[in-house]
N, C-alpha and C positions, 0 to 999 in steps of 0.2 A: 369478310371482304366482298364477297359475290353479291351477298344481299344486300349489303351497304349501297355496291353499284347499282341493284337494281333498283332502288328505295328513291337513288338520284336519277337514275334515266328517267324514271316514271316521269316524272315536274322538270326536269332542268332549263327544258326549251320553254315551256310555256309559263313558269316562274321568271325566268330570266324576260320575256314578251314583257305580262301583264304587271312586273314587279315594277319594270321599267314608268307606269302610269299611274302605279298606286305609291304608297308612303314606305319608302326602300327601307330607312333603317327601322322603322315598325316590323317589317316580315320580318328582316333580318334575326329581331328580337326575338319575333312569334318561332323563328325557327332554334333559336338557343333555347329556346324554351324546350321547343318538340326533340331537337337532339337527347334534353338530358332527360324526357321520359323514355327514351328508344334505350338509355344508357341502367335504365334503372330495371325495365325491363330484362336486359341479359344480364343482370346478375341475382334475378328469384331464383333461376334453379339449385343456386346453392341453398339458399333457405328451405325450398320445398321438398329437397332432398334430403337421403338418409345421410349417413357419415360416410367417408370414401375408405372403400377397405381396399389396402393395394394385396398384391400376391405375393405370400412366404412361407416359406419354409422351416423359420427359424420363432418359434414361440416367443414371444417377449416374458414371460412371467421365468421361465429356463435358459432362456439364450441360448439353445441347443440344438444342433442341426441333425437333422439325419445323412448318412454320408452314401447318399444312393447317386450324389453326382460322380462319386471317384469311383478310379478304376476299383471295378470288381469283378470275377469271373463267373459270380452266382447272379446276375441282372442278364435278362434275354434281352436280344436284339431288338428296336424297339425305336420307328421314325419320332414318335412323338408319346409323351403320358398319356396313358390311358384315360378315358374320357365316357361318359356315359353317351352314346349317341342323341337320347332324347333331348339329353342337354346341350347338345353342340347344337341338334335344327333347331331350338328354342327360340324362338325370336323373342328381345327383349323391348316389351311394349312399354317406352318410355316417352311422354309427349315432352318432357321441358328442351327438346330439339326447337320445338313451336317457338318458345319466350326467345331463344338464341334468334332465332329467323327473325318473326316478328320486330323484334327489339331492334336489330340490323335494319329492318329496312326502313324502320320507324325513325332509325338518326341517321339513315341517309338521306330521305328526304327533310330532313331538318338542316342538314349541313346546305343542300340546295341554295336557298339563296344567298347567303355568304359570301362569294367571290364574284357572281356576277354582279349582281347589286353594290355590290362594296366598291370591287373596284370603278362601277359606272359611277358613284356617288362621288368617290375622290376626281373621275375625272371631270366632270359636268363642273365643279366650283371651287379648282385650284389651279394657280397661274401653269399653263403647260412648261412652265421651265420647273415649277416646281414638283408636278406631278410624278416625274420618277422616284426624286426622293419620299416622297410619301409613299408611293406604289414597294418602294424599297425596304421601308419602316416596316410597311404591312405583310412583306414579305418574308423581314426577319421573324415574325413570329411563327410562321411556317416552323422555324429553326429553333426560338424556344418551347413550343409544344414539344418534339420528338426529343428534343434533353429532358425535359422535365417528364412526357412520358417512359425512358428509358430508364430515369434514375427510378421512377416509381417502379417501374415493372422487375427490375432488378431486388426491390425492398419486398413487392411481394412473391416473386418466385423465391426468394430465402425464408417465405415465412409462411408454414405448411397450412393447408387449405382447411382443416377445420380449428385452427386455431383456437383457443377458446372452450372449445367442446370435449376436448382428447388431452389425455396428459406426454408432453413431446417427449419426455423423460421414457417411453414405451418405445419410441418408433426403432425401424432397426433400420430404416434407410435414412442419407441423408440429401440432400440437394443434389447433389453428382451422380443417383440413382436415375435411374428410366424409368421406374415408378415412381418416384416422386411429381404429386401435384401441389400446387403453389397457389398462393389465398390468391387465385383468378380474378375473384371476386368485390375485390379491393378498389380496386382503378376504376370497376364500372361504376362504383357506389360515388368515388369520387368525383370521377367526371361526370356525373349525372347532377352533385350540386354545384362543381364550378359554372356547368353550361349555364343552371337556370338563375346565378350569381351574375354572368356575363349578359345576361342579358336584361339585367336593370337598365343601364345608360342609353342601351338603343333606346328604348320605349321614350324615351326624353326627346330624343335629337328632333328638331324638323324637317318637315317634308322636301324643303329647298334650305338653301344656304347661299345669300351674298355671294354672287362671282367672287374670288380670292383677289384683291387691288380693285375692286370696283365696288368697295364700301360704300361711297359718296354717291348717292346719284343726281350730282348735277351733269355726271359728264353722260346722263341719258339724258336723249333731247326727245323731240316728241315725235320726231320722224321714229327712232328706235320705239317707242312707247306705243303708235300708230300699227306696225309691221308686229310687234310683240302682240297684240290685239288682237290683230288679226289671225295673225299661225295657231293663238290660244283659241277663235272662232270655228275654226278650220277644222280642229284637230275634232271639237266637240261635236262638230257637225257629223264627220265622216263616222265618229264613235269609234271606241277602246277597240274595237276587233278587228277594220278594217282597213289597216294597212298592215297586219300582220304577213298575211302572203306578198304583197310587195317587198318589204320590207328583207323574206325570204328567199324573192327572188333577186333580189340587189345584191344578197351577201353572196348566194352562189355566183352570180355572171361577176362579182369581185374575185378577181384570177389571182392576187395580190394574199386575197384574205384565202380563198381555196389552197394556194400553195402552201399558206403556212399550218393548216391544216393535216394537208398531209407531211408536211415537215414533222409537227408536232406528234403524230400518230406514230410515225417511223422512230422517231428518238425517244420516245416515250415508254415503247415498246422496247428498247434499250437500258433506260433508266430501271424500268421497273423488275424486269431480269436482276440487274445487278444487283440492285438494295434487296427483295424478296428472297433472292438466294444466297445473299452473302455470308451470313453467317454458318451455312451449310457445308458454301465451300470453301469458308478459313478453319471449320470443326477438321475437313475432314484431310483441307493440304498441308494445316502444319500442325495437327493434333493439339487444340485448345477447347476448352470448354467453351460452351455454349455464352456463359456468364459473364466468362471475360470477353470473349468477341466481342460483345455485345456492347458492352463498356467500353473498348477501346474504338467501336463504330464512331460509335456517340464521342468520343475524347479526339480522334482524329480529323474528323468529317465535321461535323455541325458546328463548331467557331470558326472555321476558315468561310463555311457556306455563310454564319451570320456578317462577317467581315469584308465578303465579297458583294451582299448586298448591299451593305452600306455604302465602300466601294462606287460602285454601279452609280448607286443613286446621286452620288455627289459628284461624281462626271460629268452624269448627264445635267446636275443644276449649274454647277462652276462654270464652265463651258457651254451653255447653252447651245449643245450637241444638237445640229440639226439630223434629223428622219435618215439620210443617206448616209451621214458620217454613222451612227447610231449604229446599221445595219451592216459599216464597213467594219467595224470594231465589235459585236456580235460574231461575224463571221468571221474573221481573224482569230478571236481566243477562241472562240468553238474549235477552229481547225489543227490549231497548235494543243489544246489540250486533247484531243479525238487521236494526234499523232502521239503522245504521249501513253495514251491509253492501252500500246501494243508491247510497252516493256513491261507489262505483265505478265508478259509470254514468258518471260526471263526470271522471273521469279519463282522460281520452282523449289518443290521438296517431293519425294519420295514417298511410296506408297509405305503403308503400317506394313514390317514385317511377320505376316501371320500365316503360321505352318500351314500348309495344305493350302492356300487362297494366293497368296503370292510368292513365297518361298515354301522350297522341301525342308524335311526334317533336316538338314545336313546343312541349310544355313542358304541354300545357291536358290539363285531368283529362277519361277520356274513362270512358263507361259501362262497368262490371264485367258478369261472366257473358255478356258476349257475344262472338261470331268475331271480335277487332279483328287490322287487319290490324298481321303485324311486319314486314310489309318495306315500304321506302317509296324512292320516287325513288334515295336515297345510297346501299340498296344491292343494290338490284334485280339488279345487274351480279357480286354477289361470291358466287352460289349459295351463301347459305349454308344450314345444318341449322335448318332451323327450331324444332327440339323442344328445340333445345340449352340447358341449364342450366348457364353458365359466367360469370356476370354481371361483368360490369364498370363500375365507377363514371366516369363522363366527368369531365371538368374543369367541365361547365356545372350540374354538382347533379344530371344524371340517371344514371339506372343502365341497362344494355342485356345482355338475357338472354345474350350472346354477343358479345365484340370483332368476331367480322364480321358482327354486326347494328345493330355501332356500326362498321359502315365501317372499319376498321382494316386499313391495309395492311404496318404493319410493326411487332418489337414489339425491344427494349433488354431486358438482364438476364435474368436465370434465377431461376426456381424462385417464389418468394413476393415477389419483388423487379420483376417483370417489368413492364412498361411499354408500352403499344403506343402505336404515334405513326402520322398520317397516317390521324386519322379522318372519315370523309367527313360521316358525321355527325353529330359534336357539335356541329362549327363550321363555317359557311359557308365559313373560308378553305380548311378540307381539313387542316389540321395539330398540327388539338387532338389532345390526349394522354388517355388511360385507364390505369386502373390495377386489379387485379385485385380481385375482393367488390362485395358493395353500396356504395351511398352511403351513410353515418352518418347517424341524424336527428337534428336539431337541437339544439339546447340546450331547447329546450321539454321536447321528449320525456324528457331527462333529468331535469328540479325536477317531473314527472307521477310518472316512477316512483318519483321519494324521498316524495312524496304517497303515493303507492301502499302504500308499505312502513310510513309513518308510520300509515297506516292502519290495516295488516295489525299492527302492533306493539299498538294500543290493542284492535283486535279479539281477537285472539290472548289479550292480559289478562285482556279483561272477560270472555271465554270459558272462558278454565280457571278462573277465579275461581269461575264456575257450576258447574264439571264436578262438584266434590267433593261439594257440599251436593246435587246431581242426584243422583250415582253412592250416594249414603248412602241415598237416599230410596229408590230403588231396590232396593238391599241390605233395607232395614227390611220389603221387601214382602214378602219370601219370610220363609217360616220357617225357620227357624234348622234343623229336618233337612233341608229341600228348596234349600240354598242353595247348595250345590256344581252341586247337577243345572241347578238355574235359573242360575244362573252358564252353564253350559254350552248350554244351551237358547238362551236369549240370542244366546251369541257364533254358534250354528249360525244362525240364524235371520238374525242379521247378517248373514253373511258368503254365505248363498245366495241372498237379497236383496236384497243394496247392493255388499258387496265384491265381489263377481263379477262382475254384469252390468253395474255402473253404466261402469268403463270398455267395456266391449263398446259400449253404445248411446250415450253422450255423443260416445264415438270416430266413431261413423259419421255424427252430428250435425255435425262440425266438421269431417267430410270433405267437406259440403258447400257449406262456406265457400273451399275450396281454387280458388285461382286459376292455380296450374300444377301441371300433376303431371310430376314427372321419370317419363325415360326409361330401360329397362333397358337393357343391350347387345341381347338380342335383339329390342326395340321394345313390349317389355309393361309395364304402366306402372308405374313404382315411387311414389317417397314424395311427398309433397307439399312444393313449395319454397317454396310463396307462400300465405296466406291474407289473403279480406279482413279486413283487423281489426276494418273496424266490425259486420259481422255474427259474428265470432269473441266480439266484446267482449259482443255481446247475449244470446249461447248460453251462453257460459263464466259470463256473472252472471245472466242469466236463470232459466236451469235450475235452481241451486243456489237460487237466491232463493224461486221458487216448492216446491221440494221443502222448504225450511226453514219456508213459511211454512204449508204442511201440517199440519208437525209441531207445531207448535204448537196445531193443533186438540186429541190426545190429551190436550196440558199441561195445556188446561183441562178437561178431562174430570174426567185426577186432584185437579186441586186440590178439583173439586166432591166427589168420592169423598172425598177426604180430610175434608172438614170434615166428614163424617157417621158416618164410622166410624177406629178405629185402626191401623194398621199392623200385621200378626202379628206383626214384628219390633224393631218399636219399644216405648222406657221412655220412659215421661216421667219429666222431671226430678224431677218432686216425689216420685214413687214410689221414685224410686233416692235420692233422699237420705231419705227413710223408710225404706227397707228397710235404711240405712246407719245409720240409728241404732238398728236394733231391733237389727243385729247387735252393736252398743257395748252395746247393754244385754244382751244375752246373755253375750257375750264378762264383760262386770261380773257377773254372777250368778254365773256360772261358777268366778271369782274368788271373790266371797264365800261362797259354800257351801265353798268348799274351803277354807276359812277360819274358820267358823264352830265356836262351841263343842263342838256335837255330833259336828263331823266329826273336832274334837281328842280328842275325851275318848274316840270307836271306835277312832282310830288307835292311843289309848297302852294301849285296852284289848287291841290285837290284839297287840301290841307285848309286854307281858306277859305272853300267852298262847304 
């Protein structure tokens, strides 16, 4: 994703300038093209590489484990497996990092022109009443991409990464494994022939298109034909580069278009928080896999967000929504779904109950962030690894970072099936049983996250419902030459702003929440297995809350601007159905002169002559 960004900053302003004079949906093409080489790109390293060996324990030809994780009295104390030291400073000199980078930045700059070009082309030669709804159309696909990427990414994280190569009938992990990798590889292959399939029909399009209702041109007269001539002399005159910095400085000293700027920077920086981290923090508040979150993002969110574009769009055509009403109804569902946004506070579940990290051995919640001891009287005697992340669920509702921290001196069955029996300490007689993952939470936890998502579905509505009449108001602020550039300015400003940073710092925010960090093989410390939720739940809605409620300062900035002055780019209604009738009365004139006595009696005199 960084490189992606950086692939797009590189061209965004000066693709969106120059795209603006050259043949739009050509680039546009030339860039479906360039995305799906960047896409083809990041997926050699699977071919250039060996087969993926994940780490076990367990031989597939015997299915047999050795039982050095359970309590024993004969294992020495011991933070992490022994390790050959030359091995651990090893640096592993592997270049297919390059093909991943590369490739990234190669279909960043290829997505580049796409939205500013696109959108200026739909607005330059469609009726502005119709223009949302189209802006809407094109909007919706935003929404069948991330379906249709999600149902793909789902089909290849269930379908192991050397497929093809390895007999899956060996493996001993399955999907719901941390070692488990997933044919990664799938989706770039794919979208690497969709993009350059997408981009047949651009190649086709021309470089203009017919005003949309001014097919006909009688109703250009030659004064329109004279001024058109000239702007076209003008422009050639001054050449392609020179009004680039004017142009520049129009869009800044535009207080209208800077405000929505940093509007957009503040709530973006919001948005991106939430989708990047959600799945992390539905894994870790109501204990669901990765797989299904993931599904139910996609089943909840994306047809309310397609519906709300359409929505939007038809608003604004039925009604022929002027600029101010537009930005009064923007603002309004923005504010009511932003209030909405705070009973997420209320949707709470409980942290995993796991011996020594949140609860004591005795079942009672014990204080977070601090040294709690994990060893206790049952298994003081079974040296075990203390750093260990191998959790096991007991029979009594607790969970224990490690079967020999749950006393376990013996274990039944193989592989995902396995069983340990004779735990010292689940149960006082010595002969509860464990079984391998956490404990499930409750049934609460589950009618929270259907709250959750009930929620996220009306939010999701009332928000795109906003987008369209926002995204017009927006458009209406630049002037119709400065709208590709501003298109472009925009998404840069975006994206060095909000998309970039916003995971880097929200990331190291909710590192702080981490209640265990796993351990590498050579004792350095890898990912995080545990967070508290209830300070995960404060940061994850906090943060976005407060950056949303920011943004809302610019909102009313513009609305005050607006009620004082007009839009560079906005018609009001009454003038565009005036202007519609001066041209029916010309279009009539035009007719009756060419019709009239005098023009008959020159024709029949030419006629005889």
């Amino acid at each position: 994703m960084f490189f992606q960004d950086q692939g797009n900053l590189l061209l965004i302003i000066f693709t969106s300038y120059f795209g603006m004079k050259l043949h739009r949906p050509l680039m546009i093409g030339v860039g479906c093209v360039v995305m799906g080489l960047g896409c083809f790109l990041m997926s050699l390293p699977h071919f250039l590489m060996g087969r993926y060996e994940y780490e076990k324990s367990i031989s597939p030809a015997s299915n047999l484990s050795s039982n050095s994780f359970l309590c024993s009295g004969n294992k020495t104390q011991t933070l992490t497996p022994p390790h050959d030291p030359k091995e651990c400073m090893k640096e592993i000199k592997s270049s297919m990092w390059i093909y991943i980078m590369v490739g990234n930045v190669i279909r960043g700059a290829g997505e580049t022109p796409i939205m500013p070009l696109g959108i200026s082309y739909i607005e330059d030669f469609a009726k502005s009443e119709n223009s949302p709804l189209y802006i809407g159309i094109l909007n919706i696909g935003t929404v069948i991409g991330p379906l249709i990427g999600l149902m793909l990414a789902s089909f290849s994280a269930n379908t192991y990464v050397d497929v093809g190569s390895v007999n899956t009938d060996d493996l001993t992990i399955t999907p719901t494994d941390t070692r488990w990798v997933g044919a990664w590889w799938v989706g770039f292959l794919i979208c690497a022939g969709v993009n350059v399939l997408t981009s047949i029909p651009f190649l086709f399009f021309p470089k203009t298109l017919p005003k949309e209702g001014q097919e006909d041109n009688v109703d250009v007269t030659k004064s329109d034909r004279e001024e058109k001539h000239g702007g076209k002399a003008k422009e050639e005159k001054r050449g392609i580069t020179k009004d680039f910095l004017p142009f520049m400085k129009s869009l800044f000293c535009n207080s209208i278009y800077m405000l929505f700027i940093l509007l957009s920077v503040l709530h973006l920086n919001a948005i991106v928080i939430i989708i990047t981290f959600m799945p992390k923090y539905l894994e870790q508040q109501y204990g669901k896999s990765i797989a299904e979150i993931v599904f139910l993002i996609g089943l909840y969110t994306l047809p309310p967000i397609f519906l709300g574009y359409v929505i939007g769009g038809l608003i604004m055509k039925k009604f022929k929504t002027s600029m101010k009403k537009a930005a009064y109804i923007a603002f309004c569902l923005t504010l009511t779904e932003f209030l909405l946004f705070f009973f997420y506070f209320l949707i709470t579940c409980d942290n995993f109950p796991v011996v020594g990290l949140t609860t004591s051995y005795d079942g009672i919640q014990q204080p977070l962030y601090v040294e709690n001891n994990v060893l206790a009287d049952c298994n003081t005697r079974c040296n075990c690894l203390t750093k260990t992340w191998d959790p096991v669920c007991g029979e009594n509702g607790l969970a224990y970072m490690s079967a020999c921290l749950a006393g376990c001196e013996k274990s039944v069955g193989t592989g995902i099936n396995m069983v340990f029996q004779n735990c010292s300490c689940i149960g006082s007689s010595g002969n509860a049983s464990a079984v391998l993952g956490l404990c499930e939470k409750g049934h609460d936890c589950t009618i929270m996250l259907k709250y959750f998502f009930t929620l996220a579905l009306i939010g999701s509505l009332i928000h795109s419902v906003a987008a369209i009449p926002g995204y017009m108001v927006f458009l209406r602020s630049i002037k119709s030459e400065e709208k590709s550039l501003g298109i472009g300015l925009h998404a840069f400003c975006t994206r060095v702003f909000a998309a970039i940073p916003a995971p880097i710092y929200f990331g190291a925010l909710i590192d702080r929440t981490c209640l265990h960090w796993g351990t590498l093989k050579c004792g350095e410390p890898g990912a995080c297995r545990m967070y508290d939720t209830n300070n995960f739940r404060n940061i994850y809605i906090g943060v976005p809350a407060v950056l949303r409620g920011l943004s809302l300062l610019p909102a009313v900035f513009i609305l005050k601007l607006m009620r004082k002055r007009q839009l560079p780019g906005e018609t009001d209604s009454s003038e565009t159905e005036l202007a519609e009738t001066k041209l029916t009365e010309k279009k009539s004139e035009c007719v009756d002169v060419h019709r009239s006595p005098e023009v008959e009696n020159d024709r029949e005199l030419k006629t005889k002559l």
